[in-house]
CHARMM internal coordinates of N, CA and C (Angstrom, degrees):
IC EDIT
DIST 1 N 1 CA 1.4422
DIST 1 CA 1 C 1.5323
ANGL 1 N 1 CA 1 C 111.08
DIST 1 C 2 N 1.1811
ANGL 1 CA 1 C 2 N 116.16
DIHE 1 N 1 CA 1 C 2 N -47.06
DIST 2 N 2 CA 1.3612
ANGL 1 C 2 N 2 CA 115.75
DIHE 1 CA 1 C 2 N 2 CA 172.27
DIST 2 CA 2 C 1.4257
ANGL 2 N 2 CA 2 C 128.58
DIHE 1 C 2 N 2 CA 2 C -52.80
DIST 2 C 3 N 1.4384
ANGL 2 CA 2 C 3 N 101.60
DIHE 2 N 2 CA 2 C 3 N -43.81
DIST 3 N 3 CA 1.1011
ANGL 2 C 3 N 3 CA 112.17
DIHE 2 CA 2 C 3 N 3 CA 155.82
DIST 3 CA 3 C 1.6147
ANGL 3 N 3 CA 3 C 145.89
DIHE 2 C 3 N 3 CA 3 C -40.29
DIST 3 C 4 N 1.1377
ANGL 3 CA 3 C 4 N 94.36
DIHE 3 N 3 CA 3 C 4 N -57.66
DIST 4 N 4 CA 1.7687
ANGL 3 C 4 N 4 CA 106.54
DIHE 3 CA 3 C 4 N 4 CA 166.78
DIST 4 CA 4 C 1.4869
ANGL 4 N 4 CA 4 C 112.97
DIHE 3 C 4 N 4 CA 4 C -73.97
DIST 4 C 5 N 1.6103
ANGL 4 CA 4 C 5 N 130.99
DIHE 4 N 4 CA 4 C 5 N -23.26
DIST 5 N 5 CA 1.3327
ANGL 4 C 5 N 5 CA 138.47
DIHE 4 CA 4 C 5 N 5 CA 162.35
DIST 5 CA 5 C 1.6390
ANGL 5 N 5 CA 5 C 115.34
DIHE 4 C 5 N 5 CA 5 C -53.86
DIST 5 C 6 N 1.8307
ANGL 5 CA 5 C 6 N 95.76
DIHE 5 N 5 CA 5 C 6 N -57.24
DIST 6 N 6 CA 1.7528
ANGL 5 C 6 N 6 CA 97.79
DIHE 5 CA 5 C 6 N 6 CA 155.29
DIST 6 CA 6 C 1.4657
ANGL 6 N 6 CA 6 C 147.10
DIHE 5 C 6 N 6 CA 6 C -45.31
DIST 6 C 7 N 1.2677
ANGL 6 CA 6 C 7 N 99.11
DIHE 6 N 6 CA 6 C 7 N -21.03
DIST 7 N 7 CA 1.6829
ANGL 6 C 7 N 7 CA 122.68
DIHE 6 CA 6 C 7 N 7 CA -160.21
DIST 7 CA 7 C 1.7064
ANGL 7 N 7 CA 7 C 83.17
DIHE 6 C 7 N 7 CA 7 C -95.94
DIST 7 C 8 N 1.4048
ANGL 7 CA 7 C 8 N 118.45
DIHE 7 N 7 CA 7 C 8 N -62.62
DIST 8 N 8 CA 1.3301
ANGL 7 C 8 N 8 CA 148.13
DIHE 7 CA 7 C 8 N 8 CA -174.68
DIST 8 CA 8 C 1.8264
ANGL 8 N 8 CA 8 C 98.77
DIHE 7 C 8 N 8 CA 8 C -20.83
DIST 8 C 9 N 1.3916
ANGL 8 CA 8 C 9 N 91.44
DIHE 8 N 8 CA 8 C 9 N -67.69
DIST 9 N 9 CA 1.6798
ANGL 8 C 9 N 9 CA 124.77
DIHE 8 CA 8 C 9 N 9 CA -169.25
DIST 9 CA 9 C 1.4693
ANGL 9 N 9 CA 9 C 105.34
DIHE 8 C 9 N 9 CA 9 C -69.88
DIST 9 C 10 N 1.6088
ANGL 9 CA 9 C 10 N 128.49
DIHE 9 N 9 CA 9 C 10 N -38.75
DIST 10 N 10 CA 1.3942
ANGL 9 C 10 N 10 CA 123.84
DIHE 9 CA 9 C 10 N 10 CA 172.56
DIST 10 CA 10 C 1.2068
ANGL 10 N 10 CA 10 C 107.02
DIHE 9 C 10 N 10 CA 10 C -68.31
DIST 10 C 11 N 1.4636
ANGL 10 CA 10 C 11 N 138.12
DIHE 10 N 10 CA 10 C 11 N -35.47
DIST 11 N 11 CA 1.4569
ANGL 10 C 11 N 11 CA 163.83
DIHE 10 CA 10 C 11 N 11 CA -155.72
DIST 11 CA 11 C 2.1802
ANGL 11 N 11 CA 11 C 92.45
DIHE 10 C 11 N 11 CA 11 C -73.65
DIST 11 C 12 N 1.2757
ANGL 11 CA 11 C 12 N 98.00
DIHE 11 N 11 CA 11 C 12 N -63.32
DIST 12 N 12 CA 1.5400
ANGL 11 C 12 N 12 CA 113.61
DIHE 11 CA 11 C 12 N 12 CA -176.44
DIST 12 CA 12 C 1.2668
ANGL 12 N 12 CA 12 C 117.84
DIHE 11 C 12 N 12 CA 12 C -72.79
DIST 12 C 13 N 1.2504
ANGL 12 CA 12 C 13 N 135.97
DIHE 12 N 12 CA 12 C 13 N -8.41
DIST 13 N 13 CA 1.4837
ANGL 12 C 13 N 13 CA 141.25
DIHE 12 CA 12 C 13 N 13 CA -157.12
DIST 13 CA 13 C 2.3718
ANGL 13 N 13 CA 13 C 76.01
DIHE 12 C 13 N 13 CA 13 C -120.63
DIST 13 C 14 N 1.4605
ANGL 13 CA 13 C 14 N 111.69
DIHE 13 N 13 CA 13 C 14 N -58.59
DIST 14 N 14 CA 1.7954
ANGL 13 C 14 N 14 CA 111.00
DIHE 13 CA 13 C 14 N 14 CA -171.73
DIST 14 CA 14 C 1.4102
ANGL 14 N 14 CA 14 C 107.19
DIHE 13 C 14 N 14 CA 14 C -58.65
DIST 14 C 15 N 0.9452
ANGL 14 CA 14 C 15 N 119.05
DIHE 14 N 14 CA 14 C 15 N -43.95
DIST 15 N 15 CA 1.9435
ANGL 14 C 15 N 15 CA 128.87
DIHE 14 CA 14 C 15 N 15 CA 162.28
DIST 15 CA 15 C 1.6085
ANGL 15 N 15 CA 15 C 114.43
DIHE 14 C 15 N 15 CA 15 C -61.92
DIST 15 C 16 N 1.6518
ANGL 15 CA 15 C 16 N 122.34
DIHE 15 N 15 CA 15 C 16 N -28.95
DIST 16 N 16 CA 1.8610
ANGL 15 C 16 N 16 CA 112.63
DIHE 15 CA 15 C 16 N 16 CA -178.72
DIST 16 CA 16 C 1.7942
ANGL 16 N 16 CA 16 C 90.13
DIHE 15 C 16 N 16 CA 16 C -75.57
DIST 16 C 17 N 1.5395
ANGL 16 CA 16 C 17 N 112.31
DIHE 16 N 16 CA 16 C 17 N -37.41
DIST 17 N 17 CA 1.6092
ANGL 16 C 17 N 17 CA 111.06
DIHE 16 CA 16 C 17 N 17 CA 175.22
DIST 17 CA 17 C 1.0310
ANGL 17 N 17 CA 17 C 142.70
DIHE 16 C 17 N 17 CA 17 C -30.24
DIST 17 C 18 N 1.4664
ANGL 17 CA 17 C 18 N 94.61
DIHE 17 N 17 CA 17 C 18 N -59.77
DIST 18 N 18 CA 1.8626
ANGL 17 C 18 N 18 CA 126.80
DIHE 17 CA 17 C 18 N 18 CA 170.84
DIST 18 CA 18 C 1.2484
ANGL 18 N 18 CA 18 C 114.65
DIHE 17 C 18 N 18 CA 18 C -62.76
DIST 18 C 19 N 1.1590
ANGL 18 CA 18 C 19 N 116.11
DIHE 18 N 18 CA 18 C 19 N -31.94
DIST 19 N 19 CA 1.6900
ANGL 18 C 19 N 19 CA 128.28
DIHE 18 CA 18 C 19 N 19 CA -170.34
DIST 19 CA 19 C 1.8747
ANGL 19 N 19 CA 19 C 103.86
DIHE 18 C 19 N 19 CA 19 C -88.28
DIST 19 C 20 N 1.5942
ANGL 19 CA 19 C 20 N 102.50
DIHE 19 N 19 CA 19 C 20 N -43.13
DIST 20 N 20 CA 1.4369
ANGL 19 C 20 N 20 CA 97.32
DIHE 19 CA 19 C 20 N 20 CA 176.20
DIST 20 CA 20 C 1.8294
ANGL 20 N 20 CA 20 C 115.87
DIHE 19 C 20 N 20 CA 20 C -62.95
DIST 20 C 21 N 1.6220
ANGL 20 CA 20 C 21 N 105.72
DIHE 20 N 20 CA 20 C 21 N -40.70
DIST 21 N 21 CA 1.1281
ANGL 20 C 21 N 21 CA 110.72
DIHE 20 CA 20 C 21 N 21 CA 179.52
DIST 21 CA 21 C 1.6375
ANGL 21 N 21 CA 21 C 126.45
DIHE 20 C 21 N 21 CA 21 C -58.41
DIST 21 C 22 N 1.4079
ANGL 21 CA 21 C 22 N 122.90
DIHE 21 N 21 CA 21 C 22 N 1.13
DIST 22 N 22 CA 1.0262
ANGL 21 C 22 N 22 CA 149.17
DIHE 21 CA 21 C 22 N 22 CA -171.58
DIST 22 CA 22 C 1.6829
ANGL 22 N 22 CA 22 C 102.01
DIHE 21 C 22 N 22 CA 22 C -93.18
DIST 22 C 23 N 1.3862
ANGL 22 CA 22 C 23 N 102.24
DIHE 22 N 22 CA 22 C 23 N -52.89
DIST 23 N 23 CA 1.5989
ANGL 22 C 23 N 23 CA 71.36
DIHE 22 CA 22 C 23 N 23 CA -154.65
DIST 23 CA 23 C 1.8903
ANGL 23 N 23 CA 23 C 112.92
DIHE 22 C 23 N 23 CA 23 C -92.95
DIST 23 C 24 N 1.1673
ANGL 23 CA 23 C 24 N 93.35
DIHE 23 N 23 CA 23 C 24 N 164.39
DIST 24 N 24 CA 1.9646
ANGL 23 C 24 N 24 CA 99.38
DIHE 23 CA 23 C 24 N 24 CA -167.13
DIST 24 CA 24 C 1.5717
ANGL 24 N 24 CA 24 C 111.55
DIHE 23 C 24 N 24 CA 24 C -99.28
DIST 24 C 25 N 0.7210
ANGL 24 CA 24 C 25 N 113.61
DIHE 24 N 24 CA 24 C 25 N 94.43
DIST 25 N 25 CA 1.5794
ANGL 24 C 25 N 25 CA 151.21
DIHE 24 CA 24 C 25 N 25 CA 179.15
DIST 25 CA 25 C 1.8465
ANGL 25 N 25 CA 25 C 96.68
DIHE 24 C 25 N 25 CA 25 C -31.46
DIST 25 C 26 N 1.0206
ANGL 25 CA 25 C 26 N 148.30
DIHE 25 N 25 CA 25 C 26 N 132.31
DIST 26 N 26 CA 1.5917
ANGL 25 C 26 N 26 CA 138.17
DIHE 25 CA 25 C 26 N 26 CA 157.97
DIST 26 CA 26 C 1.2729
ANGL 26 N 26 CA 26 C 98.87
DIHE 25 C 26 N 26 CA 26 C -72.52
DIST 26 C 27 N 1.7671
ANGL 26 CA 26 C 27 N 98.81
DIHE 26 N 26 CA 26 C 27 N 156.06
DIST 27 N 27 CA 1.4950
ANGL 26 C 27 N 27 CA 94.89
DIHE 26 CA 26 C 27 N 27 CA 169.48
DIST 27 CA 27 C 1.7189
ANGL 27 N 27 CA 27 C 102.94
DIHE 26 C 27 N 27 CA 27 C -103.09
DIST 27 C 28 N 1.9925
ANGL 27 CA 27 C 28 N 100.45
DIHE 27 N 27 CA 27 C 28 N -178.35
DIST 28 N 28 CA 0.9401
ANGL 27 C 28 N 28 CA 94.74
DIHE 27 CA 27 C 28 N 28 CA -175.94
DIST 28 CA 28 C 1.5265
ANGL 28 N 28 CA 28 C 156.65
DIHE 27 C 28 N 28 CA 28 C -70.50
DIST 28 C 29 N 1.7365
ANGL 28 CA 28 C 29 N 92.60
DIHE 28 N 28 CA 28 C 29 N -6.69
DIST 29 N 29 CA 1.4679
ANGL 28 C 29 N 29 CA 96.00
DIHE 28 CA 28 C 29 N 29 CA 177.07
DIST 29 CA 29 C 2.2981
ANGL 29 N 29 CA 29 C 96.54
DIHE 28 C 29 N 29 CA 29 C -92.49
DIST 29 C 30 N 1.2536
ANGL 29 CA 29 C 30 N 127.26
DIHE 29 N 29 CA 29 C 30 N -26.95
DIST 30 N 30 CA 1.4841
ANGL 29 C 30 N 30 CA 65.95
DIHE 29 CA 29 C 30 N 30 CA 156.07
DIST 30 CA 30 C 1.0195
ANGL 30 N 30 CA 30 C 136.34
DIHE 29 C 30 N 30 CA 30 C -123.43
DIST 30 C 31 N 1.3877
ANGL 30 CA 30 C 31 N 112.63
DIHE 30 N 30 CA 30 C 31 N 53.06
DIST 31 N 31 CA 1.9018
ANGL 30 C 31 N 31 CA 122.44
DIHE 30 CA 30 C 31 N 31 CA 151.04
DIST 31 CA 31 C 1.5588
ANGL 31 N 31 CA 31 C 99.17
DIHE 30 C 31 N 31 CA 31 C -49.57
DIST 31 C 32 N 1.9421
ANGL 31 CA 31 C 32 N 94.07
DIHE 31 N 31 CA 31 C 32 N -53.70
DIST 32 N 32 CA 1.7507
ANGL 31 C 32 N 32 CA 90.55
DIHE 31 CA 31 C 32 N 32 CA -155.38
DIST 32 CA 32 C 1.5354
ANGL 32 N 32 CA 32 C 102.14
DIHE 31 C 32 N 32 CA 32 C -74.97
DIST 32 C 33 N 1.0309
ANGL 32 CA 32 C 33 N 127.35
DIHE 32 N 32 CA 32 C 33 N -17.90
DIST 33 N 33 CA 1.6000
ANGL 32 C 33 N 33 CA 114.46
DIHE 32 CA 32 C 33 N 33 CA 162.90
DIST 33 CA 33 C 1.6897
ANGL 33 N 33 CA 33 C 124.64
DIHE 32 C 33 N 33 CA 33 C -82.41
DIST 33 C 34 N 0.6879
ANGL 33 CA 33 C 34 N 109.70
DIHE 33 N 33 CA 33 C 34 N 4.09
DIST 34 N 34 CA 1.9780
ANGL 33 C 34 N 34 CA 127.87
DIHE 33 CA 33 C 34 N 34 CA 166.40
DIST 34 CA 34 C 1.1474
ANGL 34 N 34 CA 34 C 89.26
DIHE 33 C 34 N 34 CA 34 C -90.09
DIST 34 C 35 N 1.0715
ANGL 34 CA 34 C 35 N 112.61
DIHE 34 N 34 CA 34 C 35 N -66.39
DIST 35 N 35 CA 1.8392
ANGL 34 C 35 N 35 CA 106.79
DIHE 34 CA 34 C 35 N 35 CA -170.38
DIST 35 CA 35 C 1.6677
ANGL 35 N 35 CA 35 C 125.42
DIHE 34 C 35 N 35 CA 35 C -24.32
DIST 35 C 36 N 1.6156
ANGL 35 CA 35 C 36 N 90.99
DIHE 35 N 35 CA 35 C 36 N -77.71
DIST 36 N 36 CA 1.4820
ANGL 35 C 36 N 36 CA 142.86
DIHE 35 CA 35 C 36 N 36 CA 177.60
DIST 36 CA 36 C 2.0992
ANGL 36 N 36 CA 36 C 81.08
DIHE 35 C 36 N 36 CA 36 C -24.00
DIST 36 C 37 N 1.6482
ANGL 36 CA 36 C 37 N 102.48
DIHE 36 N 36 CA 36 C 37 N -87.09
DIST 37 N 37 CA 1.2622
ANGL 36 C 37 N 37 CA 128.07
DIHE 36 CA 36 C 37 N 37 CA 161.75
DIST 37 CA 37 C 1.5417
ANGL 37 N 37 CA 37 C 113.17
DIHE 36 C 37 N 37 CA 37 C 12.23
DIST 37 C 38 N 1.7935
ANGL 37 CA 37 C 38 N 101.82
DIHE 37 N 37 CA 37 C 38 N -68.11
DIST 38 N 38 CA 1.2709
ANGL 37 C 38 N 38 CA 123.86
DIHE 37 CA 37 C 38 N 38 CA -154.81
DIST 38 CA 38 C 1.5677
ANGL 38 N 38 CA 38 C 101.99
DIHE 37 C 38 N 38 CA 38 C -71.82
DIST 38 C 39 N 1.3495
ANGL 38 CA 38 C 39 N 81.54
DIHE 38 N 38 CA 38 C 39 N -45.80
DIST 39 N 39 CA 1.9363
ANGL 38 C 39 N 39 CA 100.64
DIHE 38 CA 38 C 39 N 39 CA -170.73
DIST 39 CA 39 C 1.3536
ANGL 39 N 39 CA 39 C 124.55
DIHE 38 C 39 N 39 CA 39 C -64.93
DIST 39 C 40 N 1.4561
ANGL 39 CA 39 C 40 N 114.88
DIHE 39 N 39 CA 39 C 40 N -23.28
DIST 40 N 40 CA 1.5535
ANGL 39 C 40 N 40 CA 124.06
DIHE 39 CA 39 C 40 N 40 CA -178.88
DIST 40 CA 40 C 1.8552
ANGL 40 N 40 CA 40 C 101.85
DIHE 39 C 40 N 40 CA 40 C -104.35
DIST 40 C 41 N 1.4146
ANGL 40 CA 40 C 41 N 120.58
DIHE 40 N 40 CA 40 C 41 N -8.98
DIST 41 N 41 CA 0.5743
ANGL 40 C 41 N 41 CA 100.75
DIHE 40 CA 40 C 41 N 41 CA -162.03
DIST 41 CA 41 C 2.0775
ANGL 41 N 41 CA 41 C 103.27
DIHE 40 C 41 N 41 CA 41 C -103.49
DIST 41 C 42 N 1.5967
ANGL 41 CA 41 C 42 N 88.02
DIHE 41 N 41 CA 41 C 42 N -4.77
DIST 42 N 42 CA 1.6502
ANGL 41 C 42 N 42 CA 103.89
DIHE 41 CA 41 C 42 N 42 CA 173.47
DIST 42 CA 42 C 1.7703
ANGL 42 N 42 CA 42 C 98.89
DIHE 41 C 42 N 42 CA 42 C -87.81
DIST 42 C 43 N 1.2092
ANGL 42 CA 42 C 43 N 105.26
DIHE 42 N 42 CA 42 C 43 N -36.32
DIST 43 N 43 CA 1.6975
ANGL 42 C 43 N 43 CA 100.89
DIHE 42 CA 42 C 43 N 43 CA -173.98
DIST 43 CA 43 C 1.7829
ANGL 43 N 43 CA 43 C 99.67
DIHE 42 C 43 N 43 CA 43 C -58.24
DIST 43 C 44 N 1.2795
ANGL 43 CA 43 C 44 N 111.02
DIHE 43 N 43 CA 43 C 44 N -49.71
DIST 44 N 44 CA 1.6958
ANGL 43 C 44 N 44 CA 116.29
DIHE 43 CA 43 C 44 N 44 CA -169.25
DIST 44 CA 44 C 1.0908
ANGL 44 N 44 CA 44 C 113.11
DIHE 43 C 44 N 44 CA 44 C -81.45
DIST 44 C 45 N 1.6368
ANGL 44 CA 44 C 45 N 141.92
DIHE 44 N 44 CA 44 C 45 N 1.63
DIST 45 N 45 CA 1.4259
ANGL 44 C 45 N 45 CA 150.29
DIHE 44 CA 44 C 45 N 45 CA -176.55
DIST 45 CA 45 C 2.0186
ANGL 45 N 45 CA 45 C 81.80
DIHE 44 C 45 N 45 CA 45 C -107.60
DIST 45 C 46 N 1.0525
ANGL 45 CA 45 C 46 N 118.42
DIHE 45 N 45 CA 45 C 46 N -62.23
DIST 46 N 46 CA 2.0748
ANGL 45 C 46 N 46 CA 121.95
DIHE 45 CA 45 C 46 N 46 CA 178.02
DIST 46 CA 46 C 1.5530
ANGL 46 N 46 CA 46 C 107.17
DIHE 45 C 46 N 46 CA 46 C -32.14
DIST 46 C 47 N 1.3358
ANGL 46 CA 46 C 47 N 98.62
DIHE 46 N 46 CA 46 C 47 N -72.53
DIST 47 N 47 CA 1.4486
ANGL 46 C 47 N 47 CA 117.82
DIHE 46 CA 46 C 47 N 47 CA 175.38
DIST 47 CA 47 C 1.8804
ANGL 47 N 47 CA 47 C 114.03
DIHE 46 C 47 N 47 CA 47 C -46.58
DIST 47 C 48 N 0.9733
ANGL 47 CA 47 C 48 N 125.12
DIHE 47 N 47 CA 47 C 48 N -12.92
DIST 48 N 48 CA 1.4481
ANGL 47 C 48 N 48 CA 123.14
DIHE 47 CA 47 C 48 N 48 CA -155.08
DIST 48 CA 48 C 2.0441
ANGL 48 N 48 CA 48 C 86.24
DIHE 47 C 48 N 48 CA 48 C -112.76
DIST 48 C 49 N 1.6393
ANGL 48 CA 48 C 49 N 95.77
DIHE 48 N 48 CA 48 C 49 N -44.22
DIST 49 N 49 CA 1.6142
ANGL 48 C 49 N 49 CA 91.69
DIHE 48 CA 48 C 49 N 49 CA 172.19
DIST 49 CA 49 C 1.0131
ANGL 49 N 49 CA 49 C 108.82
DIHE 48 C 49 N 49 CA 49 C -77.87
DIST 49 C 50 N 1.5383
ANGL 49 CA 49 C 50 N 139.93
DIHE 49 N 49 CA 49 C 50 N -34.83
DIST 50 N 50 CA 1.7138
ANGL 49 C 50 N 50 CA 107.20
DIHE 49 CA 49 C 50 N 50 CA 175.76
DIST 50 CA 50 C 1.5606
ANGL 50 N 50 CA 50 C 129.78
DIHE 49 C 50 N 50 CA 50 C -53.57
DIST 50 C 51 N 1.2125
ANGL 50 CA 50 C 51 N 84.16
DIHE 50 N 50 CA 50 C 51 N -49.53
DIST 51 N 51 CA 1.6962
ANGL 50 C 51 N 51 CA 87.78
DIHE 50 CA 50 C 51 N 51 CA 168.59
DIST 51 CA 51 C 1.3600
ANGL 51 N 51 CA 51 C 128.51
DIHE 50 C 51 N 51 CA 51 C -41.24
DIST 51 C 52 N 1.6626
ANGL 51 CA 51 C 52 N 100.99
DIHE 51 N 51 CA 51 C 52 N -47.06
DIST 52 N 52 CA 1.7718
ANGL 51 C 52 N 52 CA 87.02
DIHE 51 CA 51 C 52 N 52 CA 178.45
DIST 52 CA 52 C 1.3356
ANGL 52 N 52 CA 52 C 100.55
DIHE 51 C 52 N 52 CA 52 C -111.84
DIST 52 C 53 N 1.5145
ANGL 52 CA 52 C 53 N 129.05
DIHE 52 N 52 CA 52 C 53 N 63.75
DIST 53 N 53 CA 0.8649
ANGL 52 C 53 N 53 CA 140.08
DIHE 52 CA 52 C 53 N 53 CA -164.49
DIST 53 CA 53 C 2.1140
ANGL 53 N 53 CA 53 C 79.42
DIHE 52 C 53 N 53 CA 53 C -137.64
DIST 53 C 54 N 1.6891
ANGL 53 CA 53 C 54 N 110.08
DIHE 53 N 53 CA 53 C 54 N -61.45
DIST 54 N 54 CA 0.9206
ANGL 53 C 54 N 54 CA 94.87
DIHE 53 CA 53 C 54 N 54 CA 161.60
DIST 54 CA 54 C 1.4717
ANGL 54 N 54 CA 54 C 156.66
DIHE 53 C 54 N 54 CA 54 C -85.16
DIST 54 C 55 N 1.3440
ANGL 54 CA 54 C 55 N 83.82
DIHE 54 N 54 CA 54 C 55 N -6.74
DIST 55 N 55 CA 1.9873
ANGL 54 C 55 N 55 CA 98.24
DIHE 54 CA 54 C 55 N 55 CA -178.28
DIST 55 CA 55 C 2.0809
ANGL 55 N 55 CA 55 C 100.97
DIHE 54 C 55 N 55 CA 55 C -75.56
DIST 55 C 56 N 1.5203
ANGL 55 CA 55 C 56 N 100.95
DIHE 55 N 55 CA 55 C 56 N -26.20
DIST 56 N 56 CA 1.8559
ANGL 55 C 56 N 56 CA 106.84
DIHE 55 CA 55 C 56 N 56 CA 163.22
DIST 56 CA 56 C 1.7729
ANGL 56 N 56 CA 56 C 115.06
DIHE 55 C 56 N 56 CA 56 C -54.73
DIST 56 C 57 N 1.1249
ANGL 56 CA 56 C 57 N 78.97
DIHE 56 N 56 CA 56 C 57 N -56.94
DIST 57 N 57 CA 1.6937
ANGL 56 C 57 N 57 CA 88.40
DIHE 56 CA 56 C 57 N 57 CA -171.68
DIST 57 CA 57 C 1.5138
ANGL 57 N 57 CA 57 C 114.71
DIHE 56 C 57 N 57 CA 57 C -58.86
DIST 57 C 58 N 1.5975
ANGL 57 CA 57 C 58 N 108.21
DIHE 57 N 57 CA 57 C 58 N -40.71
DIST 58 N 58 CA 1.9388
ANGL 57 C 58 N 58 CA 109.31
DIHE 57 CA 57 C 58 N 58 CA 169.84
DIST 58 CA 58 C 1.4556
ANGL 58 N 58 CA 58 C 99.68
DIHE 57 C 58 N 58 CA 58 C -79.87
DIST 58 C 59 N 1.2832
ANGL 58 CA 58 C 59 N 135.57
DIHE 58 N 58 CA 58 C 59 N -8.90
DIST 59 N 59 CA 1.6152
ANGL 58 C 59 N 59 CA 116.95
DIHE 58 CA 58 C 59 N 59 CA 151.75
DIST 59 CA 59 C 1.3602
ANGL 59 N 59 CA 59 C 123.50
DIHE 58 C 59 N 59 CA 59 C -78.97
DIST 59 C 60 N 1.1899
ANGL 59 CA 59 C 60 N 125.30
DIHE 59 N 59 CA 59 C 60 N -30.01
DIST 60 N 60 CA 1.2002
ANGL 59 C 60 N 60 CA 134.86
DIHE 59 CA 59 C 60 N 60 CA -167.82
DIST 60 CA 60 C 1.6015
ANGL 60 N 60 CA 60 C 108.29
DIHE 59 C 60 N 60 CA 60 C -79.57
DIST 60 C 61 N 1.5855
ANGL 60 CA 60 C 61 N 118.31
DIHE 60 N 60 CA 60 C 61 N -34.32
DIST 61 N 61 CA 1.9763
ANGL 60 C 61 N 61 CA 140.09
DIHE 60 CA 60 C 61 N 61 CA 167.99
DIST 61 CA 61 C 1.2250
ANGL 61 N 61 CA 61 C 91.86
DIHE 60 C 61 N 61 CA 61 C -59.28
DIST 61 C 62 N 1.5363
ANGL 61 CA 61 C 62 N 119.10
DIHE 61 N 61 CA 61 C 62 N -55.63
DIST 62 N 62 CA 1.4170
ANGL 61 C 62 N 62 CA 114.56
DIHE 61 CA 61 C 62 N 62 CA -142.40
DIST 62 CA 62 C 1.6456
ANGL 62 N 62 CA 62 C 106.32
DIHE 61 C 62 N 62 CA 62 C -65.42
DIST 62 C 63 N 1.7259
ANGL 62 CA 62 C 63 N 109.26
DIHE 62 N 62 CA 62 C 63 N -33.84
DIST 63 N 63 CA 1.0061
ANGL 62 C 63 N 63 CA 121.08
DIHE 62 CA 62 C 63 N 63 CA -146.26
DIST 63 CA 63 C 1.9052
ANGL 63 N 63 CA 63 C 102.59
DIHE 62 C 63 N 63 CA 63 C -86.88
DIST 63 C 64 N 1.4834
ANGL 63 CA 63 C 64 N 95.94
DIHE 63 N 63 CA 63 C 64 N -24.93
DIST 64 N 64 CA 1.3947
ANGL 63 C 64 N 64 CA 107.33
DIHE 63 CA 63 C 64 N 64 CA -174.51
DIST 64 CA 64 C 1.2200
ANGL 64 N 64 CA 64 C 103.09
DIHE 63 C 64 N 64 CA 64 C -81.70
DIST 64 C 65 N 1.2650
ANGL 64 CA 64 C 65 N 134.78
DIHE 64 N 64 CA 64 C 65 N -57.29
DIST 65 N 65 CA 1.5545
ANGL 64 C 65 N 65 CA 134.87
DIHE 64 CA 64 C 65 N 65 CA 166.17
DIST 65 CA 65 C 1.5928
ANGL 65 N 65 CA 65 C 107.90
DIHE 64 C 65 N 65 CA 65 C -31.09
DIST 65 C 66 N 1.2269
ANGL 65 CA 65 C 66 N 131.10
DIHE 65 N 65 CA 65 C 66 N -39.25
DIST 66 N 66 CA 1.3548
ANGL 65 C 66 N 66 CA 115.60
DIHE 65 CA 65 C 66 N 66 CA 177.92
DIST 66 CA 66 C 1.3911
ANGL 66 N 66 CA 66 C 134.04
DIHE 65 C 66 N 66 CA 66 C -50.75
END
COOR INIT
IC SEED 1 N 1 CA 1 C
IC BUILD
């Protein structure tokens, strides 16, 4: 039993191999342009909620002042 558990485990470790050897890695320039991507594209999604983050809030004054 141990045996075939051993075999089992060399079997699973030669197959995680094959599977790592598979996959294709990006290189680094475009990580850094994914990046870039990611980063302007959280700054301009931020920027889009402040705004109506504040144009809410002068509706929300305006409405209470009435």
């Amino acid at each position: 039993m141990a045996d075939t558990e051993k075999k089992s485990m060399s079997q699973r470790f030669a197959g995680l191999k094959t599977e790592f050897s598979k996959i294709i890695w990006p290189d680094g320039s475009s990580v850094g342009r994914q990046t870039v991507a990611v980063v302007a594209t959280s700054v301009v999604v931020a920027f889009i909620i402040v705004i109506l983050d504040y144009v809410i809030q002068y509706g929300v004054d305006f409405l209470v002042k009435l």
